[in-house]
FIKOLZA-1660 file (N, C-alpha, C; in steps of 0.1 Angstrom, whole numbers, plus 5000, padded with zeros to 4 digits):
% residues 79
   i   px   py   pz ch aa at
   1 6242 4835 6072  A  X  N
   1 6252 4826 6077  A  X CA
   1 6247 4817 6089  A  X  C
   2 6240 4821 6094  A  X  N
   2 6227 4814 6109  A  X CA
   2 6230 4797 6100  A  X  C
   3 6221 4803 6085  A  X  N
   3 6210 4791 6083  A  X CA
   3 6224 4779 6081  A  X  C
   4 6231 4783 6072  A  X  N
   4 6242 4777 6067  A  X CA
   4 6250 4773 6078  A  X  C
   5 6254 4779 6090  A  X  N
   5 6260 4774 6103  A  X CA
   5 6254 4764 6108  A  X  C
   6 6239 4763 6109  A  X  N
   6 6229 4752 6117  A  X CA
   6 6232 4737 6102  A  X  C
   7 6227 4738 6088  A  X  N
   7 6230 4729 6080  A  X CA
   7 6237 4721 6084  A  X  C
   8 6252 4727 6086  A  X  N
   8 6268 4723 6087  A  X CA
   8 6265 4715 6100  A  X  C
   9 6260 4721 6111  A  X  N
   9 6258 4713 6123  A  X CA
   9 6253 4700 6124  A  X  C
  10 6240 4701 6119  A  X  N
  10 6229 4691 6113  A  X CA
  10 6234 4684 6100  A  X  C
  11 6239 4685 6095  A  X  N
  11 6241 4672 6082  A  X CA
  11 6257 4674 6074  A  X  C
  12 6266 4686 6079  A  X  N
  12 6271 4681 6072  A  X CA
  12 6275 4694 6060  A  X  C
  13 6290 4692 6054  A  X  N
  13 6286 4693 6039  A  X CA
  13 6275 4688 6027  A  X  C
  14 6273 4681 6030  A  X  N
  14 6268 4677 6022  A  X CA
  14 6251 4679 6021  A  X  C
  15 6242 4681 6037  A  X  N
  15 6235 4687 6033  A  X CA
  15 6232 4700 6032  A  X  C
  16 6242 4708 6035  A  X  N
  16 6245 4721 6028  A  X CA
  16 6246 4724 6012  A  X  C
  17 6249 4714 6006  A  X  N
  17 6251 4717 5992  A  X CA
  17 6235 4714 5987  A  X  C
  18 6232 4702 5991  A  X  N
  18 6221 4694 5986  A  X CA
  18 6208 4704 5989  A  X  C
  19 6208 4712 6001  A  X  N
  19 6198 4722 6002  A  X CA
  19 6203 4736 5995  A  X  C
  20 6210 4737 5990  A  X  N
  20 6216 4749 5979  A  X CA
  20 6210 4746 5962  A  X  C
  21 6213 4729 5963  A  X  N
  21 6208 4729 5951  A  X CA
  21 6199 4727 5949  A  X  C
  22 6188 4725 5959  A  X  N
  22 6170 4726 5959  A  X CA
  22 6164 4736 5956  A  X  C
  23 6173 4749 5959  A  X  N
  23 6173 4761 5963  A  X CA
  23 6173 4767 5945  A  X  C
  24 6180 4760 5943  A  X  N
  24 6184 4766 5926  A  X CA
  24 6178 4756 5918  A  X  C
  25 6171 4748 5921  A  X  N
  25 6164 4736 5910  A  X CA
  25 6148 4742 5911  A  X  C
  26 6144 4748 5920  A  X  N
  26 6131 4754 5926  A  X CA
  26 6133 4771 5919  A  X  C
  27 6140 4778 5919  A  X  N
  27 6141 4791 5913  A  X CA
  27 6142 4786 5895  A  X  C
  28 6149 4776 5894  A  X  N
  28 6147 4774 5876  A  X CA
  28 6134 4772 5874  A  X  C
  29 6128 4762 5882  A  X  N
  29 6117 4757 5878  A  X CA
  29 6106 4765 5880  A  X  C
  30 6106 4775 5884  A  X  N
  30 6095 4785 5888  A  X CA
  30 6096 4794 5877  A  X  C
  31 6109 4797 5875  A  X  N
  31 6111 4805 5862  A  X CA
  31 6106 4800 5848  A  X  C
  32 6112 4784 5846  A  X  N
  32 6103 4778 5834  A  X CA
  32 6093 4777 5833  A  X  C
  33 6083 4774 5844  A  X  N
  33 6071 4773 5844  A  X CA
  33 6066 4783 5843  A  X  C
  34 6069 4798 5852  A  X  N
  34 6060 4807 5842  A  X CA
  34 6066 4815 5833  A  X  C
  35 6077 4810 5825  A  X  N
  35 6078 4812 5810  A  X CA
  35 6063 4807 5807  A  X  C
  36 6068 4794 5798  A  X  N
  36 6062 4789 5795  A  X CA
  36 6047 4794 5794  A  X  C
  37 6039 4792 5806  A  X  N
  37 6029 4800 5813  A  X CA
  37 6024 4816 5808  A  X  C
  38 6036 4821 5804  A  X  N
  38 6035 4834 5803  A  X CA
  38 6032 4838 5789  A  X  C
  39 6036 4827 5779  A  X  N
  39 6034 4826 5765  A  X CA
  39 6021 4825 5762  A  X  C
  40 6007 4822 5772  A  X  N
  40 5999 4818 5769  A  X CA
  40 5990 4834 5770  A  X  C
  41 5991 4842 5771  A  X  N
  41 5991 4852 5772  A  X CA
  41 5982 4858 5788  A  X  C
  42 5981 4848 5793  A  X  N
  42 5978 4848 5812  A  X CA
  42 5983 4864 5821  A  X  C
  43 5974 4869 5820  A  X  N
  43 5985 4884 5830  A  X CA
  43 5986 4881 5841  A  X  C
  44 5986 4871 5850  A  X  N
  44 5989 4870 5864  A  X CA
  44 5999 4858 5859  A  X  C
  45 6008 4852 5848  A  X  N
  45 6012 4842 5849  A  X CA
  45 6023 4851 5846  A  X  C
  46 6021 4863 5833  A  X  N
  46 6032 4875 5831  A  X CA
  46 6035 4882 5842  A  X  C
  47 6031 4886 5853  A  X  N
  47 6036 4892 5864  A  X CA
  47 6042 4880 5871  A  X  C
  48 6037 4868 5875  A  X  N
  48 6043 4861 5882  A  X CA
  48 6056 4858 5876  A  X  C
  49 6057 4856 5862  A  X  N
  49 6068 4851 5857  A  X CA
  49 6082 4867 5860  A  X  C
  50 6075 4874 5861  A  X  N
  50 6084 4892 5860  A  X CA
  50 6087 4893 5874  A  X  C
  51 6078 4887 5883  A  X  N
  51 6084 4889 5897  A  X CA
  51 6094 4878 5901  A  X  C
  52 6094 4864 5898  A  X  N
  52 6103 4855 5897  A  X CA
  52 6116 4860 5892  A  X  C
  53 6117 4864 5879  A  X  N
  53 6131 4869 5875  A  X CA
  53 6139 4881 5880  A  X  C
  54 6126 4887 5883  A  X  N
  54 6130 4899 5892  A  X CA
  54 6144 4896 5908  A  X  C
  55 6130 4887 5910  A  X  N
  55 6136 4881 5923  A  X CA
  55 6152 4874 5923  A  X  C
  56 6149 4864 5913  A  X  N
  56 6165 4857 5908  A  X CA
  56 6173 4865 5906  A  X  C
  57 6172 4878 5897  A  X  N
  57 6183 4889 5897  A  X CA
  57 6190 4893 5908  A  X  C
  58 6175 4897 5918  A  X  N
  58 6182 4905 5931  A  X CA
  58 6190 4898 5939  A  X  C
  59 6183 4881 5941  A  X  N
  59 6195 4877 5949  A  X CA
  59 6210 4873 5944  A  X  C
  60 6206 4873 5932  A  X  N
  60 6218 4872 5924  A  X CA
  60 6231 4881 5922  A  X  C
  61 6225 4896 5927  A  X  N
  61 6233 4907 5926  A  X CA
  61 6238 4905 5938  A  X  C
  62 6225 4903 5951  A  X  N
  62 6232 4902 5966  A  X CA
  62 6240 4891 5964  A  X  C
  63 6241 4878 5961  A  X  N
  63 6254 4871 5962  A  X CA
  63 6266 4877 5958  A  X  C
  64 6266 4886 5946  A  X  N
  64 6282 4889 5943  A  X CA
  64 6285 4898 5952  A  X  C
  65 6273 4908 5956  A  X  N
  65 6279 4919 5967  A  X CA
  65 6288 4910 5980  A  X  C
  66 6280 4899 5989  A  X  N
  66 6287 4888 5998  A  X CA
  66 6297 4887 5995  A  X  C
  67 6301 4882 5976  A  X  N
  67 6311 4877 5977  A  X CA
  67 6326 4886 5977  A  X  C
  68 6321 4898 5972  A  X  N
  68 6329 4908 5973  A  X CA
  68 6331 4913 5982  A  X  C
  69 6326 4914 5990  A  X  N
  69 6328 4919 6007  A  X CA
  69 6335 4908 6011  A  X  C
  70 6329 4891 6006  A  X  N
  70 6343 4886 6016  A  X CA
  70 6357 4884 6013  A  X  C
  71 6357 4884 5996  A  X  N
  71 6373 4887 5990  A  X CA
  71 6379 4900 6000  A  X  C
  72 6373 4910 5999  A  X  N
  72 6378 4925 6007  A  X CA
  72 6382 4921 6022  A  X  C
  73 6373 4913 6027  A  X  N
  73 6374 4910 6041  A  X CA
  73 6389 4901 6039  A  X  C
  74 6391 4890 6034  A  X  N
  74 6399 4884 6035  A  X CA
  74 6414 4891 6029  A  X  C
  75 6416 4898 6021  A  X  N
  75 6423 4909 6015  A  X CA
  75 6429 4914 6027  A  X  C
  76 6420 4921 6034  A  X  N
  76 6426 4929 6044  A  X CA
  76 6429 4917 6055  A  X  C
  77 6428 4908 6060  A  X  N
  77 6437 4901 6069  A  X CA
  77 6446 4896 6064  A  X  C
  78 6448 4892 6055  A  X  N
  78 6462 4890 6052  A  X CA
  78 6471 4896 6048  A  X  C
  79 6470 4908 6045  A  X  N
  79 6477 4920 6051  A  X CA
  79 6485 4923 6059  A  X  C
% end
């Protein structure tokens, strides 16, 4: 929330979204590339490519955990 509080300060919605979607244009493209990469039968392009999706998974789980904590959070104030 830090980073995302300073953005808002500094630019804006708008560059809050626009650095989210850098954020997710940069995880695809790391991921296609070492697909791709990985087809060639490269073992450091196969681990790179397994730690990339690795990684996309995990933060992908931690975002719904956030988001679930803040539906609950919000749940209980209006209460």
């Amino acid at each position: 929330m830090p980073v995302s509080a300073r953005l808002l300060e500094q630019g804006g919605i708008e560059l809050l979204w626009s650095t989210k979607l850098l954020l997710v244009a940069a995880a695809g493209t790391a991921l296609l590339l070492t697909a791709r990469w990985s087809r060639r039968q490269h073992r450091a392009s196969q681990v790179t490519f397994w730690f990339c999706l690795v990684t996309v998974q995990a933060a992908t789980l931690g975002l719904v955990f956030v988001s679930l904590t803040n539906v609950a959070l919000l749940g209980s104030l209006i209460r």
